[in-house]
N, C-alpha and C positions, 0 to 999 in steps of 0.2 A: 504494500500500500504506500502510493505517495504521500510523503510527509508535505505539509502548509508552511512555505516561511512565513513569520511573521512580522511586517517591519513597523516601526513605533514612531509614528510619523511627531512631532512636535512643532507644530504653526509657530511662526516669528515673522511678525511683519518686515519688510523693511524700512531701514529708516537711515538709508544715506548714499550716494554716490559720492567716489573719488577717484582722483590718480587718473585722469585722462589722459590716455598717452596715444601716440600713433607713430607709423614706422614707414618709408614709403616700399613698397614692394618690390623687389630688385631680380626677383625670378621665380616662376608659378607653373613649372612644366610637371607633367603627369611621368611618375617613375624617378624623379629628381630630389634630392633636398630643397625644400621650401626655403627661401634665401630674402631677407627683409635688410635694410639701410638700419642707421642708427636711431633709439628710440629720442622722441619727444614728449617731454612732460609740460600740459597746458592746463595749469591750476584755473577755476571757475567754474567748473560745472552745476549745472544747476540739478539737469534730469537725464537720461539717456532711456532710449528705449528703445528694442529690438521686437519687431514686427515680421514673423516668419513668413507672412503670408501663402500657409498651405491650404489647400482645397481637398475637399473629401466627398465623392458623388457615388451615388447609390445607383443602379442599375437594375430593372423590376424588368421579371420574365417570368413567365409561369405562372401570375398571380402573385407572386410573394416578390420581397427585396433578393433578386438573386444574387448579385456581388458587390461589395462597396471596390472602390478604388481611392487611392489618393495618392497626391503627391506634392510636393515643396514649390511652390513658388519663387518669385524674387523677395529673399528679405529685404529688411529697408530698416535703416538705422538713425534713429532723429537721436538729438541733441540740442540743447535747450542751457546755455552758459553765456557767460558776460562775456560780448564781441572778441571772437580771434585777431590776433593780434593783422597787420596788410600782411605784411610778408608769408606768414605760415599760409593765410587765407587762400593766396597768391601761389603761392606752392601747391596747395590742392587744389585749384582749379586751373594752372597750368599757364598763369600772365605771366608775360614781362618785367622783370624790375631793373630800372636803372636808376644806381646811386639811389636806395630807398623811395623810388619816387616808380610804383606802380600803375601800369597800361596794362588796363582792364580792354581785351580784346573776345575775340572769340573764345569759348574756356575749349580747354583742353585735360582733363581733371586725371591727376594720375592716380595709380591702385594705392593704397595703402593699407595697412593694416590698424585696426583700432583697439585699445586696452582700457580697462577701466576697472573698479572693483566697487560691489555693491558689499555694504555690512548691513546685518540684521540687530533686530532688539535683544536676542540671545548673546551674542559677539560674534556670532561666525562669520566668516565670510567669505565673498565668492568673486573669484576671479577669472577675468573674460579676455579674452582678445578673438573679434571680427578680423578674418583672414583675409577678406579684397572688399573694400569699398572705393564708390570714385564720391566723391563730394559734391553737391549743387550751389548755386550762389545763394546767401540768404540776404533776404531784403535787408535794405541800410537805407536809414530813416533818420528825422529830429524832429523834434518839437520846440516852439518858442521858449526861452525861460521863463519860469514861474515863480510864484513868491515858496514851493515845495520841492521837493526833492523825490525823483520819478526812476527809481532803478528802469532799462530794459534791455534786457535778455535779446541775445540773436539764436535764432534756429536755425540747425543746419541737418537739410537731410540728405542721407547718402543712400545708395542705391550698391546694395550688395552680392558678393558674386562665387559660386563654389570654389575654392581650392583645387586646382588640379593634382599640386602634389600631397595634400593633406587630406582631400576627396573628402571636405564639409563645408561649411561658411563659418562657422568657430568654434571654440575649443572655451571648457571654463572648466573650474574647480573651486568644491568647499571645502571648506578649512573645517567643516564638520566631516569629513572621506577623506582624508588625506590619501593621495597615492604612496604605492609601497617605498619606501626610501625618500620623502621627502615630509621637508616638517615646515608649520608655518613661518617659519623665520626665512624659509629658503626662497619661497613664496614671496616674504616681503622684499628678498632682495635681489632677487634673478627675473621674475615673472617679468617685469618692465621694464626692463634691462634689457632682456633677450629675448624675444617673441621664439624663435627658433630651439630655444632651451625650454621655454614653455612646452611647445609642441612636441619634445623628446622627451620628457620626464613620463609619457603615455609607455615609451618603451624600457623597461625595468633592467635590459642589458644595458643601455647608455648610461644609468646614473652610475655615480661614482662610487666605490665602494670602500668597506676602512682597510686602511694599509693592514699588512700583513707580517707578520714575523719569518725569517728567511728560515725551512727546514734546518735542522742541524745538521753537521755531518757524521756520517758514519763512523763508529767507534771502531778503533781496530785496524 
């Protein structure tokens, strides 16, 4: 008789977004090492949110629901932070800059890879990286001054795209499942650092293992 796991689920809302990071993508071939630029970290976030957009459609034959199907759409990845700086902006959308002074032309939006880490009311927490997004422009606005003071937010949404050599759109881990050989500390200090060290901690022969004491030799 099959035995039942049991798993002990515990609700924790969330209650924070940080550590926005992104990487531009530097090579994405199917059967290759997944190859990203160096990380940037872009303090302000306000919201993030990943939108899978999959579809699930039922198929009636016979009278009854004969087959469901389904399958992944294009996810889409919005962000919701205090205005990107021209330059970075300018980099994701693929303008010209000379001497700081940006020409917004045609975009040209390159792949990059996106990071971030949600913490819960518990403490756990869960770390993300979006493997190819390209970026869209977001509206840039003002209003007259007033006798008050008006935070606003830019939104930027990206439009994301499968991994050929990591064959998903992204990768994350909680700090309540740790994978085998890695401990939260490692987490805080590799995961944004190295999107490529992220994606090889899945593989339990990569991690590094504790040195070793040298055999002795044979007596005699």
């Amino acid at each position: 008789m099959k035995q039942v796991k049991q798993v002990r689920v515990k609700p924790a809302p969330d209650n924070g977004v940080e550590l926005l990071h992104y990487a531009k993508v530097l090579e994405d071939i199917a059967g290759k090492p997944f190859k990203c630029g160096e990380s940037t970290h872009i303090p302000g976030t306000v919201q993030v949110e990943y939108t899978p957009n999959a579809s699930s459609e039922t198929y009636f034959a016979d009278n009854i629901a004969y087959i469901v199907s389904s399958q992944t759409g294009a996810p889409v990845l919005t962000i919701e932070r205090a205005k990107v700086p021209s330059e970075i902006e300018a980099e994701w959308l693929g303008y010209i800059v000379k001497n700081n002074i940006v020409f917004e032309g045609q975009i040209n939006p390159i792949e990059i890879c996106v990071g971030y880490m949600i913490t819960s009311t518990d403490g756990h927490e869960r770390f993300v990286w979006v493997l190819k997004a390209k970026a869209a422009p977001s509206p840039d606005g003002a209003s007259t001054k007033t006798g008050s003071i008006a935070f606003k937010n830019a939104n930027y949404t990206m439009n994301c795209a499968m991994s050929a050599a990591v064959e998903c759109f992204r990768i994350k881990v909680d700090t309540s499942a740790l994978p085998e050989g890695v401990t939260r500390e490692m987490l805080h200090e590799k995961w944004f650092t190295d999107p490529e060290w992220a994606i090889s901690i899945a593989d339990k022969e990569a991690l590094p293992t504790e040195p070793t004491e040298p055999p002795e030799p044979p007596v005699g």
